[in-house]
N, C-alpha and C positions, 0 to 999 in steps of 0.2 A: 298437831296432826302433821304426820308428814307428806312430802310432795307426791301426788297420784302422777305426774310425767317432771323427770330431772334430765334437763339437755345440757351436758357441759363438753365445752371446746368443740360442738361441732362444725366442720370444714368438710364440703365436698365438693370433689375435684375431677377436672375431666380427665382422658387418658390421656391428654396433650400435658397435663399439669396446672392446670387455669385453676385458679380458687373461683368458684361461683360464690361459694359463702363460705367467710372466714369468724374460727373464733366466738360462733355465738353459743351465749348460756342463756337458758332461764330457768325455772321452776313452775310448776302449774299444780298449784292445790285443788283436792276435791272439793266439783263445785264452782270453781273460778273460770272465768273467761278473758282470756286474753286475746287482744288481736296484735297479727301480724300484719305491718302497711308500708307501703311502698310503690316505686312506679313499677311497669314491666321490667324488666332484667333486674330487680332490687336482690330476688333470692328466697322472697317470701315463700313465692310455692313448691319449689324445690325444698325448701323446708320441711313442709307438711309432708311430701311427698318420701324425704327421707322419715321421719313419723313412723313413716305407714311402714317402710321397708320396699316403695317402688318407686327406686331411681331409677329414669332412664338407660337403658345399656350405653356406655362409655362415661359414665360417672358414677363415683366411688366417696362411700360417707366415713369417715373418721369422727375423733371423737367417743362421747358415751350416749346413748338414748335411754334412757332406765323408765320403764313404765310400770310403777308400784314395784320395784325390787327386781324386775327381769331385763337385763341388756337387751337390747333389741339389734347394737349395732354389731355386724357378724354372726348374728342367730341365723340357724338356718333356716329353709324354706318353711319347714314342720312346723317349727316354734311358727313362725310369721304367721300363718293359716291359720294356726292356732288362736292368737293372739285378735288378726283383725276379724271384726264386726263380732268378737263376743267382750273385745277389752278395749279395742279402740277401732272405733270406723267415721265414715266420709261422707260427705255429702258435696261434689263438685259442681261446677259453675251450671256444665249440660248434663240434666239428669241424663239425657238418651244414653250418655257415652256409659251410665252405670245399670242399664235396660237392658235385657234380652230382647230385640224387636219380636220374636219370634214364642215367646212365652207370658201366659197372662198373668198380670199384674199382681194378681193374688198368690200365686205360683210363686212370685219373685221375692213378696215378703215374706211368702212359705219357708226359702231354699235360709236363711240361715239359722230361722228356728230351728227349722229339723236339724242343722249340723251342729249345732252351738249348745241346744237346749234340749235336743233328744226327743221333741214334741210331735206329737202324730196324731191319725183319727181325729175326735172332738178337740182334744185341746188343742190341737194345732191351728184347726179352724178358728177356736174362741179366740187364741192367741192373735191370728191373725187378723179379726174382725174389729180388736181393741185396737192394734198398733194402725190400722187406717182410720178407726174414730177418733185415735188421740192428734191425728194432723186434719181433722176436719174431714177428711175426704167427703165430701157430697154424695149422697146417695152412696154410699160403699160397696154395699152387695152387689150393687148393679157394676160399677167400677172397675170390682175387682176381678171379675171376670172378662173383661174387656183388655188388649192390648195396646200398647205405649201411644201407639201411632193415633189411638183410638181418644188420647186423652189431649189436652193441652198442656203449652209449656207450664202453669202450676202445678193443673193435677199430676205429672210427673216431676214433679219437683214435689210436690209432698209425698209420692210414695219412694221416692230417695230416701227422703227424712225416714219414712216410715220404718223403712231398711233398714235404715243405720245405726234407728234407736230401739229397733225388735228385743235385741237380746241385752239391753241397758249397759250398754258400752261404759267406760272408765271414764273415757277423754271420747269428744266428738272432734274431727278437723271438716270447719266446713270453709271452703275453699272458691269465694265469689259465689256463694249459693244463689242471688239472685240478680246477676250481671245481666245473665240469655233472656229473664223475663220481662214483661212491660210493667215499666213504672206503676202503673196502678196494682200490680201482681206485687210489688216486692212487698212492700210494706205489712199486706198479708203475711207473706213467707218467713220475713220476718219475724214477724210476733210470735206464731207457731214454733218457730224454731226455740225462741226465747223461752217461751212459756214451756216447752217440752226439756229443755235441757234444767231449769229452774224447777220444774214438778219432783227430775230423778236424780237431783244434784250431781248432775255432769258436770266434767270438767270440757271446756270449748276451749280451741283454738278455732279465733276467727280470721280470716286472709281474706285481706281486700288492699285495692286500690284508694278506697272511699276513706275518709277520716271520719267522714260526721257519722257514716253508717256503724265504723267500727267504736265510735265517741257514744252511739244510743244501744250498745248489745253487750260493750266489752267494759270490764273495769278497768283494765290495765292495759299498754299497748306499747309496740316496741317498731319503733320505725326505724326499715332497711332500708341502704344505699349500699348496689353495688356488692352485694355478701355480707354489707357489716352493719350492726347494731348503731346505729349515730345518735339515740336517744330511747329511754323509756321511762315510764311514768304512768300516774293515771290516764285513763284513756282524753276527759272531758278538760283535763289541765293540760294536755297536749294539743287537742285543736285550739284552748283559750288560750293558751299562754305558751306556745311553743320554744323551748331553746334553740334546740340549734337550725342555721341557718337553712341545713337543706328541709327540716320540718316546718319553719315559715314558709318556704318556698312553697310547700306541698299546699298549706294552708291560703295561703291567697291566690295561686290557683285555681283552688277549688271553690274560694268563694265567686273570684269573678268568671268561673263556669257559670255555677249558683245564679249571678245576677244576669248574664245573656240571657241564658233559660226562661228570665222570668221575664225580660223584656219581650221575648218572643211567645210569651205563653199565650199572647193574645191569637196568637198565627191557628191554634189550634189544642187540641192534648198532644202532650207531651209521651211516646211508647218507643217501646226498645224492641229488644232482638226476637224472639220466640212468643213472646205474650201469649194470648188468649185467655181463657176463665182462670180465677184463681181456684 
């Protein structure tokens, strides 16, 4: 079976000349999950971001993107549109930033069925009703009429998902899907996401900073420093048994994060940025 996303030699680079990322290749088979890991300025999201076909203005991707047989890098805007959220789409760290504040919810998983899938009337609706019960949404009908502002940080985080996976994408890039949420929220978000891309045999790319997170979702994993590739491998042989030096470094980091945490866990719960209900 061949690769559903082939990335070879990609480098992108500022208008100054800077390599943000140099030289990476991978493969991603329909169905496979890989994650992308690293610290901030590793390269990782900028990665995704060339994926998608939105870099930044004053950076510029080379190399090849091949999504099932189609270049992506140098396609024009058409093709791009084209492409994202009916062959490949996103799910980012803060859903708000992929919300309309101003349009309801139901409306917003509406808008790529109807472009992508030509669905209208009833089956647009049915369409709709499914892609919020297959991320759980709670009470949906009531939900979906209701706006972002209206929901909490999960429930807009699952109608991200919801969006992304409407018109059963190729490749999903979820990109810190649940950094902005409270600890008690991710783990949910999590699952959902798992269980959703594993029902429709999606290919993921997952981007984090987390190892253990990208160790329980990803099978395969490729840790950046700095633009470049320094190791990849299974995901769970990479937090067990890491090679190279800067992937140890990430790894006992993040355990003696891991151990503060739990010394302090008596102080209280433990919650992050956006939380509220999952």
């Amino acid at each position: 079976m061949g690769a559903a996303l082939q990335v070879r030699g990609l480098r992108i680079v500022t208008d100054a000349g800077s390599e943000l990322v140099r030289d990476l290749d991978f493969d991603l088979a329909p169905g496979e999950r890989l994650g992308l890991v690293g610290e901030s300025g590793s390269g990782k999201t900028l990665t995704g971001l060339a994926l998608l076909g939105l870099l930044p203005s004053g950076l510029t991707a080379g190399g090849s993107i091949r999504l099932d047989g189609t270049e992506l890098i140098g396609a024009g805007e058409r093709v791009l549109q084209r492409v994202r959220g009916s062959r490949i789409a996103a799910v980012f760290q803060d859903p708000s930033s992929a919300l309309d504040p101003l349009m309801r919810v139901g409306d917003q998983i509406a808008r790529p069925l109807r472009r992508h899938r030509g669905l209208q009337g009833a089956a647009l609706r049915a369409a709709v009703r499914a892609a919020a019960e297959e991320v759980r949404l709670p009470d949906a009908e009531r939900l979906l009429r209701r706006y972002p502002f209206e929901l909490s940080g999960g429930q807009r985080q699952r109608v991200a998902i919801a969006m992304a996976l409407a018109c059963r994408p190729d490749v999903l890039l979820a990109d810190e899907p649940t950094t902005a949420l409270d600890v008690t929220v991710q783990a949910t978000v999590l699952e959902l996401l798992d269980d959703a891309v594993r029902r429709h045999g999606t290919s993921l790319v997952f981007v984090s900073h987390d190892l253990a997170v990208v160790a329980g979702i990803a099978e395969r994993a490729i840790v950046l420093r700095r633009g470049e590739a320094v190791e990849e491998g299974p995901a769970r042989r990479i937090v067990t048994a890491p090679e190279h030096e800067y992937t140890r470094r990430l790894v006992t980091a993040a355990r003696e994060l891991e151990s503060a945490l739990d010394r302090l866990s008596g102080a209280g719960p433990r919650t992050g940025g956006e939380g509220g209900r999952a």
